[in-house]
C-alpha positions as CSV (number, residue, x, y, z in Angstrom):
1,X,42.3,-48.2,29.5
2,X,39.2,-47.8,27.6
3,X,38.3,-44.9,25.7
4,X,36.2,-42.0,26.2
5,X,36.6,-39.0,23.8
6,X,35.1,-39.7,20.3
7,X,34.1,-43.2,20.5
8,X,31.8,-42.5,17.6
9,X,33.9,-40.4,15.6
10,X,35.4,-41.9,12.9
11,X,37.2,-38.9,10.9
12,X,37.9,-35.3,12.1
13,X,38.7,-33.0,8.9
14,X,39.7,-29.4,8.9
15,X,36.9,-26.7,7.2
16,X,38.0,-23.2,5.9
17,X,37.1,-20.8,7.6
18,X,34.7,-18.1,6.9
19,X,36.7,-15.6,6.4
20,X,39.0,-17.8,3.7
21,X,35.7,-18.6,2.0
22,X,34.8,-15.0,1.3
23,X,38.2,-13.9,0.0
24,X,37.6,-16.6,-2.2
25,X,33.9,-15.8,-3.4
26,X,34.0,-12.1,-2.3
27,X,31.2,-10.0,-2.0
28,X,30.9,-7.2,-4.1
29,X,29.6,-3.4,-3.7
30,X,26.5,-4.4,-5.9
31,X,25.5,-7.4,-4.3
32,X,26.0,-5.6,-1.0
33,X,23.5,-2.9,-1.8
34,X,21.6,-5.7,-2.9
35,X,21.0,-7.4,0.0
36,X,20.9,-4.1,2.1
37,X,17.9,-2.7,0.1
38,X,15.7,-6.3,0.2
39,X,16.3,-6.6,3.9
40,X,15.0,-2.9,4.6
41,X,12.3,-3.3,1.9
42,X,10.7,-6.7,3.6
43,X,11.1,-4.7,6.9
44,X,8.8,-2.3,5.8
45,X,6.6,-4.7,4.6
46,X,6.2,-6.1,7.3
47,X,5.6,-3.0,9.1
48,X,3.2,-1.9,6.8
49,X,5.4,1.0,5.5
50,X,5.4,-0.2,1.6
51,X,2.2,-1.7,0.2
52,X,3.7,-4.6,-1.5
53,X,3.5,-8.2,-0.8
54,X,6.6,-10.1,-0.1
55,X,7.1,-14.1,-2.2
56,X,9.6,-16.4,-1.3
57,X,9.5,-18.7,-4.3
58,X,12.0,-21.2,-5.6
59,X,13.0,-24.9,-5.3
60,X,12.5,-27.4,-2.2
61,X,15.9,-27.5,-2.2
62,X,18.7,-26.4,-4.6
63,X,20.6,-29.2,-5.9
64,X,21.6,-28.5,-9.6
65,X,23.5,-25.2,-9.8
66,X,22.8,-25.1,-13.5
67,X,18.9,-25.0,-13.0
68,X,19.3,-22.3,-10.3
69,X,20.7,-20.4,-12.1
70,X,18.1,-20.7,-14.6
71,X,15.6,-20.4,-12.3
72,X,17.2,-17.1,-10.9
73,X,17.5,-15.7,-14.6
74,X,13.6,-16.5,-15.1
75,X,12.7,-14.9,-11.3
76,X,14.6,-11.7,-12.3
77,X,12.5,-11.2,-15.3
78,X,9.4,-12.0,-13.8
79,X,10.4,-9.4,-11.1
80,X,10.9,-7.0,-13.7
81,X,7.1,-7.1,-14.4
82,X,5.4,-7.4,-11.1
83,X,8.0,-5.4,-8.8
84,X,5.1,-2.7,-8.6
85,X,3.0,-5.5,-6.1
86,X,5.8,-8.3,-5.9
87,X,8.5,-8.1,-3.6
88,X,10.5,-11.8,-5.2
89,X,12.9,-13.6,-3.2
90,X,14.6,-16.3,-4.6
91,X,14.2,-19.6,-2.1
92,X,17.3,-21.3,-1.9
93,X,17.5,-23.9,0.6
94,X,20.5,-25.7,1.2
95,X,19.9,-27.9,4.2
96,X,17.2,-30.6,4.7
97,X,16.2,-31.2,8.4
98,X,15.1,-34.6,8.8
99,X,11.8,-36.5,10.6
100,X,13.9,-39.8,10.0
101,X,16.7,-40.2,7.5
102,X,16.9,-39.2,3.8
103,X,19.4,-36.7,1.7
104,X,20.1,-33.5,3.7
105,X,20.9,-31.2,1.3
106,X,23.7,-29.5,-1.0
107,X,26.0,-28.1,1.9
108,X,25.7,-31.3,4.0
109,X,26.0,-33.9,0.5
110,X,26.6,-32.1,-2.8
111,X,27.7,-35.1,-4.8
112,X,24.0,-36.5,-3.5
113,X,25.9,-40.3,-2.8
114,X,26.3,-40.5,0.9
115,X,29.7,-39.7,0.5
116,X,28.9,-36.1,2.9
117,X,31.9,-33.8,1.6
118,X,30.6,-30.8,3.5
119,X,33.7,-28.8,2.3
120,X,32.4,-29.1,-1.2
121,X,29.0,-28.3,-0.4
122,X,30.0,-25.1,2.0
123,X,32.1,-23.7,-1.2
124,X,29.3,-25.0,-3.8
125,X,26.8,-23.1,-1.5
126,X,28.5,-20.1,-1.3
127,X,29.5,-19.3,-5.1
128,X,26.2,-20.6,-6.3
129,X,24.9,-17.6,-4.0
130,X,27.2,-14.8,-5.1
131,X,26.4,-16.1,-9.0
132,X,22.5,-15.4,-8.1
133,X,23.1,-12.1,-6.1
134,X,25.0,-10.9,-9.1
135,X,22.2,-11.3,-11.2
136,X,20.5,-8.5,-9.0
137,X,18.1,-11.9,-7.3
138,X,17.6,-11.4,-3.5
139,X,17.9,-14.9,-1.8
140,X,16.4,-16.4,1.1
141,X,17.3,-19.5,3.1
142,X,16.2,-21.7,6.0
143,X,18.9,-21.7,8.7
144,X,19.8,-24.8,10.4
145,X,22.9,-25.5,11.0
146,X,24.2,-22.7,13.4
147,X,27.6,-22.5,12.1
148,X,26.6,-22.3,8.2
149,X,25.5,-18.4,8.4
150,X,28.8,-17.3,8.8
151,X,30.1,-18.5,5.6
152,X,26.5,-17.8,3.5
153,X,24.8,-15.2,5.2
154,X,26.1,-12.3,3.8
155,X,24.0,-13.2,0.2
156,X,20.9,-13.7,2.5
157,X,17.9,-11.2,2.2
158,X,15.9,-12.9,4.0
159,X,15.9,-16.1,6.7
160,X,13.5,-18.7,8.2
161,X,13.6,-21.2,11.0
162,X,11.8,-24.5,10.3
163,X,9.3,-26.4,12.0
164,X,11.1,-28.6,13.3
165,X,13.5,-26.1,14.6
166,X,11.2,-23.3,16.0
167,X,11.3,-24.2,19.3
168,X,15.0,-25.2,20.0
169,X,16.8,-22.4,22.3
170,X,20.2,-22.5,19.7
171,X,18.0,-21.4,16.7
172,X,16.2,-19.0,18.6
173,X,19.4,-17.1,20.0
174,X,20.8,-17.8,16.5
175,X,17.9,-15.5,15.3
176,X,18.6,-13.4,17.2
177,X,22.1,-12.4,16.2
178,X,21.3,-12.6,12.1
179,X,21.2,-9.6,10.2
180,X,18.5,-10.0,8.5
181,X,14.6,-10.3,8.5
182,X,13.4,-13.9,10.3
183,X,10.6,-16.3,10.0
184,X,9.7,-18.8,12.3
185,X,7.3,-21.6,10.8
186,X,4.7,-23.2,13.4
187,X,5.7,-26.6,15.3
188,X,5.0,-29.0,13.0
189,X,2.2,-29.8,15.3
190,X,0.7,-26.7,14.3
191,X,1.0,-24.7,17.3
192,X,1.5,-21.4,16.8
193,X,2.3,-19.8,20.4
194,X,5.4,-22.2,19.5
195,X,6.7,-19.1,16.9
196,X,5.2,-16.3,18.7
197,X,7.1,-17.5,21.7
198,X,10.3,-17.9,19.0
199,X,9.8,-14.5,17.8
200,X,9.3,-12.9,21.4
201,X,12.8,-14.9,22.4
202,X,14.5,-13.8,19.4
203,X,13.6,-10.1,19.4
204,X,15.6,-9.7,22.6
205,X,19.5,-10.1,23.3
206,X,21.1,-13.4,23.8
207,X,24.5,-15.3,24.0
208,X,25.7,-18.4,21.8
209,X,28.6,-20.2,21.3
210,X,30.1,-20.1,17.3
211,X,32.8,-19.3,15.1
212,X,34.3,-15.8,14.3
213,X,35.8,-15.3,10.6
214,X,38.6,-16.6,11.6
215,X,37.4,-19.9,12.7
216,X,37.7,-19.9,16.4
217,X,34.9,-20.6,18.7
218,X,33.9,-17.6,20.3
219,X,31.0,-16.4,22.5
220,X,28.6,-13.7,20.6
221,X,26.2,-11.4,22.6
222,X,23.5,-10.4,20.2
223,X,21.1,-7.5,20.6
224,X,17.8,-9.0,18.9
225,X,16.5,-9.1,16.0
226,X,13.5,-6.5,15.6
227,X,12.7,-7.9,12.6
228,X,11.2,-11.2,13.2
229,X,7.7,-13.4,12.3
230,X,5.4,-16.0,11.5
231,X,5.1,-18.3,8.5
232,X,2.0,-20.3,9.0
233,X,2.6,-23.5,7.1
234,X,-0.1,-26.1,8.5
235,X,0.4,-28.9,11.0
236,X,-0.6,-32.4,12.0
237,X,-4.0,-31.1,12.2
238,X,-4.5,-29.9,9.0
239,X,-3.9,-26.3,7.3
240,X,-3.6,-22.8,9.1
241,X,-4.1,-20.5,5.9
242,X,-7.9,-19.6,7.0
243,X,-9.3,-16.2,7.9
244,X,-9.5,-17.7,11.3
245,X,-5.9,-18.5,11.6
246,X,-4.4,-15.5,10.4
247,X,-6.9,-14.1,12.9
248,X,-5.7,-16.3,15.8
249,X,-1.8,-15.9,14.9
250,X,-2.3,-12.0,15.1
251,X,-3.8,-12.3,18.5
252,X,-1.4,-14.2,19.9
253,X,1.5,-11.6,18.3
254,X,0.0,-8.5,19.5
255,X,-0.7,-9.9,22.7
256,X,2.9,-10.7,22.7
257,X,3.9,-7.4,21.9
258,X,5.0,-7.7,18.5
259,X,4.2,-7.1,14.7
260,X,1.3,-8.5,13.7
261,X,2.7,-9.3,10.2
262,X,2.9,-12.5,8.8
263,X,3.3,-15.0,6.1
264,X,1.8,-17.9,4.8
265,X,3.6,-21.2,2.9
266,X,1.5,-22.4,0.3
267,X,2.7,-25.4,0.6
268,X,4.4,-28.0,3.1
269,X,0.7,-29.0,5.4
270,X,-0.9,-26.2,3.9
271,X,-1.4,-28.0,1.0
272,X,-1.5,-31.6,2.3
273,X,2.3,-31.9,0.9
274,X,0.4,-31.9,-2.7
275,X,1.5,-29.8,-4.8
276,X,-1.5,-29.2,-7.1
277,X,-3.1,-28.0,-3.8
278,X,-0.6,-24.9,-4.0
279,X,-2.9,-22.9,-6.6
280,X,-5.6,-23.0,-4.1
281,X,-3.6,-22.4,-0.9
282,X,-2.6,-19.2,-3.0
283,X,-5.6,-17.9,-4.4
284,X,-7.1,-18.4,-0.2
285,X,-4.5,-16.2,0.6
286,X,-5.0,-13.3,-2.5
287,X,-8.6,-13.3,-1.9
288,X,-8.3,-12.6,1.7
289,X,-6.1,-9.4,0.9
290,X,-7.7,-8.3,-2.1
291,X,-11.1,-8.5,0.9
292,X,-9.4,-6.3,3.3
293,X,-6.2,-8.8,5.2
294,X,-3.4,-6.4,6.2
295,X,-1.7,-8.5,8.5
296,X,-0.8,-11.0,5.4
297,X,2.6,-9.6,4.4
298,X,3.4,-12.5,2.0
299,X,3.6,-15.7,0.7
300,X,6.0,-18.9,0.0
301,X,5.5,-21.1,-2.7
302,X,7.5,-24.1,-4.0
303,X,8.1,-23.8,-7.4
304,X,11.0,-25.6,-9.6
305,X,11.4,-25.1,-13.4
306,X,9.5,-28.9,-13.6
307,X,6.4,-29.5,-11.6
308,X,6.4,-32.6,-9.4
309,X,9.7,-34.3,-8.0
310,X,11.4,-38.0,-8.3
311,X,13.0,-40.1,-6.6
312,X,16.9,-40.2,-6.6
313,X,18.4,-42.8,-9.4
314,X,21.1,-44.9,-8.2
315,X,23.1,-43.4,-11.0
316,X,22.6,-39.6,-10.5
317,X,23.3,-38.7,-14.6
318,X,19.8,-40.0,-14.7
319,X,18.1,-37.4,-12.9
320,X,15.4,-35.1,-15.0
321,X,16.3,-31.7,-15.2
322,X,15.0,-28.9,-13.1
323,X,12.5,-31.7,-11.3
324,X,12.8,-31.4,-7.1
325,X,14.5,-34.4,-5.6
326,X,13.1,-33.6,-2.3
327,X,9.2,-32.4,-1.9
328,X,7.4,-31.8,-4.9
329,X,6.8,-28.3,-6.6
330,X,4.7,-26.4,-9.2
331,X,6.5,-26.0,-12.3
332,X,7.8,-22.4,-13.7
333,X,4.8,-21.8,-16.1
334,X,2.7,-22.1,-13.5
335,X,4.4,-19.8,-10.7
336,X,4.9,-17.0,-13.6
337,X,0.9,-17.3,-13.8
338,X,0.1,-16.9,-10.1
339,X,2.1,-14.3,-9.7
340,X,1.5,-12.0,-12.8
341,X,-2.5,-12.7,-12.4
342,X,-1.8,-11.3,-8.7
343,X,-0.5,-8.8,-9.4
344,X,-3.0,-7.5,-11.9
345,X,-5.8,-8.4,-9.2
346,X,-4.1,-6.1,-6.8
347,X,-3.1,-3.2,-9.1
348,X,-7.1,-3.3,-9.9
349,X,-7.8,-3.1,-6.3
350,X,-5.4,0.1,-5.4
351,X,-6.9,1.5,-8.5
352,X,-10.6,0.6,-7.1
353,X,-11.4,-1.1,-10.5
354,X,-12.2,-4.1,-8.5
């Protein structure tokens, strides 16, 4: 009799559940209020009820813990000075989706040798998270795996849905059930009726298939997420950072019925995938505000402790510290100038010295 059921699976290997991983990496009261306070505050960005501008900045991906942390310690200071203009979420990205093959990230391979130990990388993921929300850094992270939120998301200010994700039904119904603010990046194509659609699909209520805390697939009937957008980040065609395409996006939303907010990636095809292109993608964006764009609610930058990336050694005791393994970043000196040169710019404009 030949066989049917898991003729490709080669190992099946219990996970703890969610609820087993928080007892273990709890929570707190502070880190609670934390993540209560971001979410409502890029809410109200994005409604235009506080002036601010939002910035997701941090690594490609996270793969050290030590330079996270380091990178967190440096973000929280920085915050300290530009709070006042700057609302600073800490990108920490876990998962890599993938075009073809390559490393998919800390959850999926935290030992970075093929060797997948997901287990590892869930509990890695997790305490790294409640290490940075103790430090009084709001975190955001792009959500692709569908069953991952339930062990993470509690840390999690902020959300996005990728490119490459944007337009698949499970993220948008997973959207739609998260408790905190969304982004939906443009097909990598560049459409961007792809994330209005998203957004529209996500604001309403749905029904999945998961995990409770517990472990057990269950069915989960969301009531929408109200607090949804779009990250313009460039496409096949070229960048969408351009008067004209923030013009075109917030079209398309309020024809849609929905915020007209939305946020642009300075990186990714934005800036040709060249990170010395970031600085300009940014300074685009700054001027348009500074000249009058209220529909800009923030921006995304890439940003490591190292500019540029490298390749990943066959021994991995060789790699350089605080350098991106996956796409290439501006370095921390640099970030800390964009955004404290900002954020002079715009206190000079709401003062009308500019």
């Amino acid at each position: 009799m030949k066989m049917i059921n898991n003729v490709h699976i080669e190992k099946v290997k219990l996970l703890i559940s969610p609820g087993e991983l928080k007892k273990k990496y709890p929570a707190t009261a502070e880190t609670d209020t934390l993540v209560a306070k971001t979410r409502e505050a890029v809410k109200k960005i994005l409604r235009k009820e506080d002036d601010r501008l939002m910035a997701v900045v941090g690594p490609c991906s996270i793969h050290d813990r030590n330079a996270a942390l380091e990178y967190a310690e440096k973000l929280q200071n920085l915050s300290k000075e530009v709070d006042d203009q700057f609302l600073l979420i800490m990108r920490v990205y876990f998962e890599k989706p993938r075009t073809t093959v390559g490393w998919r990230g800390l959850i999926l391979d935290p030992d970075m040798d093929g060797s997948d130990d997901i287990a590892k990388g869930i509990e890695i993921a997790r305490s790294l998270l409640k290490e940075i929300s103790e430090l009084g850094v709001p975190t955001g992270s792009e959500m692709l795996d569908p069953i991952v939120p339930q062990y993470i998301s509690d840390f999690l200010s902020w959300a996005a849905i990728g490119a490459r994700t944007t337009e698949s039904q499970v993220h948008r119904s997973l959207a739609s059930g998260l408790s905190m603010p969304v982004g939906f990046k443009n097909g990598t194509g560049g459409s961007l009726q792809l994330a209005v659609n998203a957004m529209s699909a996500s604001s309403h209520p749905a029904s999945f298939i998961g995990i409770d805390q517990d472990g057990r697939s269950s069915i989960f009937r969301t009531s929408g997420n109200d607090a949804c957008h779009i990250i313009l980040r460039g496409g096949h065609n070229g960048p969408n950072y351009y008067e004209e395409d923030v013009e075109e996006a917030v079209t398309l939303m309020k024809k849609a019925g929905m915020y007209s907010s939305l946020i642009i990636d300075c990186s990714h095809a934005n800036s040709g995938k060249k990170y010395t292109r970031q600085r300009r993608v940014f300074r685009s964006v700054l001027d348009q505000i500074l000249y009058g764009q209220e529909n800009v609610a923030g921006v995304m930058l890439e940003s490591n402790l190292f500019e540029g990336n490298q390749k990943m050694p066959g021994d991995i005791s060789e790699l350089k510290y605080g350098v991106s393994i996956t796409d290439a970043c501006i370095g921390w000196t640099e970030t800390e100038e964009l955004i404290t040169s900002a954020a002079e710019e715009l206190r000079k404009k709401k003062e009308g010295k500019r």
